[in-house]
MARTIVEX-603501 format. One record per residue: x, y, z of N, C-alpha, C, O in turn; residue in three letters. Coordinates in steps of 0.1 Angstrom, whole numbers, plus 5000, padded with zeros to 4 digits. Layout:
N
R   n.px   n.py   n.pz   ca.px   ca.py   ca.pz   c.px   c.py   c.pz   o.px   o.py   o.pz   resn
R      X      Y      Z       X       Y       Z      X      Y      Z      X      Y      Z    ALA
...
REM end
This chain:
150
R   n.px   n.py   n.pz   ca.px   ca.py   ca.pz   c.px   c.py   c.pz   o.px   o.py   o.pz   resn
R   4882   4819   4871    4892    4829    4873   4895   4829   4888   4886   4830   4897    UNK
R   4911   4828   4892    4913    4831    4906   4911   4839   4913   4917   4849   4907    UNK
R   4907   4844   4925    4901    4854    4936   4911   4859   4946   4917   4851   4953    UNK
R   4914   4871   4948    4918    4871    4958   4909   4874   4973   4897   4874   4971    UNK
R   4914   4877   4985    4904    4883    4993   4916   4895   5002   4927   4894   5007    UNK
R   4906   4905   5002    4917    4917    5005   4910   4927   5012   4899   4926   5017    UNK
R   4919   4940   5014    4907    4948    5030   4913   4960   5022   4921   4961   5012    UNK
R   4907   4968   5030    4906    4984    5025   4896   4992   5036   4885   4990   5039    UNK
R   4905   5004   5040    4895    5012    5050   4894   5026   5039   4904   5029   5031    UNK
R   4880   5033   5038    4878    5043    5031   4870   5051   5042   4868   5045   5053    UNK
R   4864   5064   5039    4857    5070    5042   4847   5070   5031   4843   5082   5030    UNK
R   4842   5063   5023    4832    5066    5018   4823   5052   5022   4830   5043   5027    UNK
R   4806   5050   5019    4803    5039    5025   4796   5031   5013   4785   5034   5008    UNK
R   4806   5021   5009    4804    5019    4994   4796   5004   5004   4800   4999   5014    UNK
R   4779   4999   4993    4772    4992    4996   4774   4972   4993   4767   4971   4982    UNK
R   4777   4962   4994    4778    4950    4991   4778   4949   4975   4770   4956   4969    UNK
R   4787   4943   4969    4788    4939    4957   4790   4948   4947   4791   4944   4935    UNK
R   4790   4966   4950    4801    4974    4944   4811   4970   4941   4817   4963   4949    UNK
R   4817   4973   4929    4829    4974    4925   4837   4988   4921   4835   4997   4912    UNK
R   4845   4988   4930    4856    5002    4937   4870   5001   4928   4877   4991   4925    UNK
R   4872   5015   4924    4883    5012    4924   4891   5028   4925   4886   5036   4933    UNK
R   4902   5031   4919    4912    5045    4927   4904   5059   4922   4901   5061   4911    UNK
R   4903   5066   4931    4894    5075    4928   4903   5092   4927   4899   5103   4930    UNK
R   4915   5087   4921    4925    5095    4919   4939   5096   4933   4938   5093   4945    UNK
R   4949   5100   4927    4965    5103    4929   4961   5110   4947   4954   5120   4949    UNK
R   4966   5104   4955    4965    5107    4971   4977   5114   4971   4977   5122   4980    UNK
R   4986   5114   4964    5006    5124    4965   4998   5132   4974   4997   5130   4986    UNK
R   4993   5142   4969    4990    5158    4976   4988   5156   4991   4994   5164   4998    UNK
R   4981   5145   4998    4979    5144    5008   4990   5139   5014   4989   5139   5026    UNK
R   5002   5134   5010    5010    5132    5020   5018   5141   5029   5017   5153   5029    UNK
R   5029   5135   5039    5039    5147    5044   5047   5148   5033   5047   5143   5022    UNK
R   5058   5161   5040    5067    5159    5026   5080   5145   5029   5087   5140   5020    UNK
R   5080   5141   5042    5092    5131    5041   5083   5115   5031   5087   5105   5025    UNK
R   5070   5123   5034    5062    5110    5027   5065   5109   5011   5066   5098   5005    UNK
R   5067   5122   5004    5064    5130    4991   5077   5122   4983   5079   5116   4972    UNK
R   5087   5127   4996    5101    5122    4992   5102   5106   4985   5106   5102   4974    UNK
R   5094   5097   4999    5099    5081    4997   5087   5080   4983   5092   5074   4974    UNK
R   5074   5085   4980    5069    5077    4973   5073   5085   4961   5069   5077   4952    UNK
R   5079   5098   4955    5083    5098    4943   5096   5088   4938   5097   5085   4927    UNK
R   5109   5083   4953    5116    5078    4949   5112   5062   4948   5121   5056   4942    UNK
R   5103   5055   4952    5095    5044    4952   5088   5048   4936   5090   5040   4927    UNK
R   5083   5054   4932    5076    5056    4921   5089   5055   4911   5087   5049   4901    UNK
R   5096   5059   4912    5112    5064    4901   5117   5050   4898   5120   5047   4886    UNK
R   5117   5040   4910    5126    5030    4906   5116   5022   4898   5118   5012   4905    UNK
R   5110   5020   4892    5105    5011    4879   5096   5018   4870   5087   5026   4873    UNK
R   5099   5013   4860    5094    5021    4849   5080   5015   4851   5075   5004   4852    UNK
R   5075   5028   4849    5056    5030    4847   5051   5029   4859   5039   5027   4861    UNK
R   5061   5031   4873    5058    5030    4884   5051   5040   4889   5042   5038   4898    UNK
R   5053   5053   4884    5044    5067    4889   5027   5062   4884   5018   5063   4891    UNK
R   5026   5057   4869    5013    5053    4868   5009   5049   4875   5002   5056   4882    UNK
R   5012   5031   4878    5008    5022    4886   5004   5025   4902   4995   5020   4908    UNK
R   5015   5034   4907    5010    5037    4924   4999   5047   4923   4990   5048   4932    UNK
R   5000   5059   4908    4989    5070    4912   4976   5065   4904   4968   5074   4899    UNK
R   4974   5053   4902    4959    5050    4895   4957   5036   4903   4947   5031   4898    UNK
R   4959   5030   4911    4958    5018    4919   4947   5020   4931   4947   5030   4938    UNK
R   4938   5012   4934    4932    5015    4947   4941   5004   4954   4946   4993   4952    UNK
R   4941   5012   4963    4952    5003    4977   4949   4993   4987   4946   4998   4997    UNK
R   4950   4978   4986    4944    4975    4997   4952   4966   5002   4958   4961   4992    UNK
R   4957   4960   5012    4961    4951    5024   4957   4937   5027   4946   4934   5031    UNK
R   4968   4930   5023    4966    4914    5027   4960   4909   5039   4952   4899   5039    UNK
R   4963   4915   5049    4957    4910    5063   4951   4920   5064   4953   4931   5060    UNK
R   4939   4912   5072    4924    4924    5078   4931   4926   5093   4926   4934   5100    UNK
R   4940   4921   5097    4943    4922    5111   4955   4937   5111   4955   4945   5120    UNK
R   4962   4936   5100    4965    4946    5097   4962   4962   5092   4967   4973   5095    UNK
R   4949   4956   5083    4943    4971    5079   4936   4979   5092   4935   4991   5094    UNK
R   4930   4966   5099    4924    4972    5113   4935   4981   5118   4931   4992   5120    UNK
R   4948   4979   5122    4960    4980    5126   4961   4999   5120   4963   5010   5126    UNK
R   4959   4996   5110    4966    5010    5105   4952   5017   5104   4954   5029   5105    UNK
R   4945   5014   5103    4931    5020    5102   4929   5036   5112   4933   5037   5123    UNK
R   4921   5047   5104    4923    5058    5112   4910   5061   5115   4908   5073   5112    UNK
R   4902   5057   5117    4886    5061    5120   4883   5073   5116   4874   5074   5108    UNK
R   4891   5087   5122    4887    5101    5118   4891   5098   5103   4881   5102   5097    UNK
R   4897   5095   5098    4898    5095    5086   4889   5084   5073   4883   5088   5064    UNK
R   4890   5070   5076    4885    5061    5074   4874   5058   5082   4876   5054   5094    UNK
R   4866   5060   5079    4854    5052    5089   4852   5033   5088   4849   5025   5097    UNK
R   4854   5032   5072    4844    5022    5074   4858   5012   5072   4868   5018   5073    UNK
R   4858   4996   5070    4865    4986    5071   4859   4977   5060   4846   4976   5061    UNK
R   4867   4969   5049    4858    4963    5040   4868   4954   5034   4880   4957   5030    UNK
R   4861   4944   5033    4867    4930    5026   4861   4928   5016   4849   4926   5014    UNK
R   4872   4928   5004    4873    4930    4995   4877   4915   4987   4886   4908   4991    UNK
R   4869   4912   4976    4874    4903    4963   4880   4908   4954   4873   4916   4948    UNK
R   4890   4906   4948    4899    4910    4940   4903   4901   4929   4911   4893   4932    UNK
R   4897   4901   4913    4902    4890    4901   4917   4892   4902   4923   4903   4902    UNK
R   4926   4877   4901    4937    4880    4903   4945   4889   4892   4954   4897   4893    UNK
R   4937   4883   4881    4943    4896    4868   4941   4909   4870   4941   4918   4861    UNK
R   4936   4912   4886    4935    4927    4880   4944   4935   4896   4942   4946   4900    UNK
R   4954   4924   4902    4963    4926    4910   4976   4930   4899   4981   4923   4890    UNK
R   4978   4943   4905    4988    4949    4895   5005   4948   4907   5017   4948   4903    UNK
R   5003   4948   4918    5016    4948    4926   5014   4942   4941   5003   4947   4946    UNK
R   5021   4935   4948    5021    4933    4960   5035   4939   4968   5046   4937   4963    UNK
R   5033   4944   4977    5051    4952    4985   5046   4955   4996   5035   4960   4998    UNK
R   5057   4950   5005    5061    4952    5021   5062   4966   5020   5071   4973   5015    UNK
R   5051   4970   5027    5051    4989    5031   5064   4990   5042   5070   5001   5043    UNK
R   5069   4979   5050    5079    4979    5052   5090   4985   5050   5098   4992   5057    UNK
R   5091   4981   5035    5100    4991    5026   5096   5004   5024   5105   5011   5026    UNK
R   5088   5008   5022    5085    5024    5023   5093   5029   5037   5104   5035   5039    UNK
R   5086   5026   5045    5091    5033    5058   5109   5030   5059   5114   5034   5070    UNK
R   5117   5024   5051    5129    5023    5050   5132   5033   5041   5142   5040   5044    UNK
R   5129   5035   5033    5129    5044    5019   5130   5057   5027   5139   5064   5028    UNK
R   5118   5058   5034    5119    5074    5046   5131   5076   5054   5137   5086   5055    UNK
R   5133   5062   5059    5143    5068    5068   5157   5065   5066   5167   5066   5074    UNK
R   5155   5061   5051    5176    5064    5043   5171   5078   5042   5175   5087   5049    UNK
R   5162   5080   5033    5163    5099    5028   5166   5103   5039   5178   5107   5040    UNK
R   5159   5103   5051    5164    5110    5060   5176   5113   5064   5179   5124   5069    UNK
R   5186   5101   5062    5200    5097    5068   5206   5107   5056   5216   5114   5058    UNK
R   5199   5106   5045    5207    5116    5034   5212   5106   5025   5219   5111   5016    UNK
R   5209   5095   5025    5208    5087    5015   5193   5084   5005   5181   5086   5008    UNK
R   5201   5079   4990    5190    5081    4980   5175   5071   4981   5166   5072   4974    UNK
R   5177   5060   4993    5165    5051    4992   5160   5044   4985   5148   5040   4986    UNK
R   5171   5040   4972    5170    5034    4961   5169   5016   4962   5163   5008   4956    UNK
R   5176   5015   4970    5183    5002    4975   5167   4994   4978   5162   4985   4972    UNK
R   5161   5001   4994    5149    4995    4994   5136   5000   4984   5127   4992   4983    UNK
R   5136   5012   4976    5127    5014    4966   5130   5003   4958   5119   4999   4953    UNK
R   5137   4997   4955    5139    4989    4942   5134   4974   4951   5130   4964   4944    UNK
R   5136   4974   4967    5131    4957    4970   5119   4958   4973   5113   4947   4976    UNK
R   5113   4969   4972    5098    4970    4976   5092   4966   4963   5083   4958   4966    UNK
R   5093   4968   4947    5089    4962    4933   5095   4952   4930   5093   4947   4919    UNK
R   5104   4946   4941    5108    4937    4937   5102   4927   4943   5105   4915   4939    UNK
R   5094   4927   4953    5086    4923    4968   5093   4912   4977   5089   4901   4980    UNK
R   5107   4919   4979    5115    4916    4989   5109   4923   5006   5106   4934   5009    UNK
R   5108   4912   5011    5104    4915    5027   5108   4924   5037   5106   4917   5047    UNK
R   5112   4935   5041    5124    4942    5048   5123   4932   5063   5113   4926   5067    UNK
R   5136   4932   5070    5138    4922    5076   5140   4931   5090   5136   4927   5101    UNK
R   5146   4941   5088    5154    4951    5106   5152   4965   5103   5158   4971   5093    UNK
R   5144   4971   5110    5143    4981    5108   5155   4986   5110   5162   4983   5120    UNK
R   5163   5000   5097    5176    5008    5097   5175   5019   5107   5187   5022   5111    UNK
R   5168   5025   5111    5166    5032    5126   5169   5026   5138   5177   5031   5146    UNK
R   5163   5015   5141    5160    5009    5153   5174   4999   5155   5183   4999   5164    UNK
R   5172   4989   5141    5180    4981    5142   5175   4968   5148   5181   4958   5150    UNK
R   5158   4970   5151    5150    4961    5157   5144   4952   5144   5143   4957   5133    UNK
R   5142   4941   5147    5133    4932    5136   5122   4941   5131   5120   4952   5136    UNK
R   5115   4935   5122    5102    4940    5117   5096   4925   5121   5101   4914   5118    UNK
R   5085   4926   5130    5080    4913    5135   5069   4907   5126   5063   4897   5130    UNK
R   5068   4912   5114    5058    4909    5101   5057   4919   5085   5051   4930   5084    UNK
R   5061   4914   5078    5059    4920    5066   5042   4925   5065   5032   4918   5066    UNK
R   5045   4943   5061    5029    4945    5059   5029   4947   5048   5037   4953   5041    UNK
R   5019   4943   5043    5018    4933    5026   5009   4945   5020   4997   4941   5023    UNK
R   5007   4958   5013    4998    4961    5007   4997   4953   4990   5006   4946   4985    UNK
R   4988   4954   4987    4980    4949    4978   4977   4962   4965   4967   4968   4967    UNK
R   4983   4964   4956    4977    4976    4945   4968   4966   4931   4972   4957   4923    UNK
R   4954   4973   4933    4947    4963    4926   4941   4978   4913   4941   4990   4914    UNK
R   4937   4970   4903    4925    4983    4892   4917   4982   4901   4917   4991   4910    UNK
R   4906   4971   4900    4892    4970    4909   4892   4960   4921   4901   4952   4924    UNK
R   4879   4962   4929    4879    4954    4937   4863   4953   4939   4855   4963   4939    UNK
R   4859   4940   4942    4847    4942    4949   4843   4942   4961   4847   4933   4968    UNK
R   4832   4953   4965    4829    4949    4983   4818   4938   4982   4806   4937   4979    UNK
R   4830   4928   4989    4823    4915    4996   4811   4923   5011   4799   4923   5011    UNK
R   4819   4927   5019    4809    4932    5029   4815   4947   5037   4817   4955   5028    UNK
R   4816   4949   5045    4815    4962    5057   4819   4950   5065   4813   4939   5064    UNK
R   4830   4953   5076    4834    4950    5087   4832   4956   5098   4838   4952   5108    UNK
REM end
C-alpha cells in the first residue's frame, strides 16, 4: 500500500508509532470571520461538513507546518505516515483565506469554496492583489501515524 509522509503540530505529546487521528469538530474554536469561510467551505460539497469536522488535519510541507506552527498553542511538531486510502482531501488553505476575504467584501465565497474541493491552487491574493508565493497544501486524513517528534 502507498504511503504518504505528512506533519501536524498538536499540543498533545503523542509517542512514536501511535496512530492519531481527529479528536473531534475544532468549528467552536474558530473566529467568527473564520466560522463564516469554513461553514461556506463546508456547504460547497456534499458531505463536506462531515469530512472537514471528523478529519485530523495535516500539511504537506514540514517547512510549512513549522511556518504556521503556534507553540503557545501547539507544542509539539510531528511527521507523520499516512495510508494513501485513508487521505480523504488535499486543498490550498490558500483558498480559505480567499473565502474570508470575499465574505468580507460581502460576497458569497462560493467561487473559491468550490476551488478549494476542487484543489485548484489560488494564484493572487483578492486583497492585496499580490501573488501567493506557494500553495499551502493541507492534507485531511482518518488516521495517521507518528513516525517521530520534530
Amino acid at each position: 500500500m502507498s504511503k504518504l509522509r505528512v506533519y501536524r503540530y498538536d499540543d498533545e505529546d503523542f509517542p512514536d508509532g501511535k496512530v492519531i487521528s481527529a479528536r473531534g469538530d475544532s468549528f467552536e474554536m474558530l473566529t467568527e470571520p473564520q466560522k463564516k469561510a469554513e461553514t461556506t467551505i463546508r456547504s460547497a460539497r456534499e458531505g463536506g461538513d462531515v469530512l472537514r469536522s471528523t478529519s485530523l488535519y495535516t500539511w504537506m510541507s514540514e517547512a510549512l507546518a513549522r511556518r504556521l506552527q503556534r507553540p503557545k498553542k501547539a507544542k509539539f511538531l510531528y511527521e507523520l505516515e499516512v495510508d494513501c486510502i485513508d487521505v480523504r482531501h488535499k486543498g490550498d488553505v490558500n483558498q480559505y483565506t480567499e473565502v474570508v476575504q470575499a465574505i468580507a467584501e460581502g460576497s458569497s465565497g462560493k467561487e473559491p469554496a468550490e476551488a478549494y474541493w476542487d484543489g485548484t491552487n489560488a494564484v493572487t491574493d483578492r486583497k492585496t492583489g499580490v501573488p501567493y508565493t506557494e500553495p499551502r497544501i493541507e492534507v485531511l486524513v482518518a488516521k495517521a501515524k507518528v513516525l517521530r517528534k520534530l
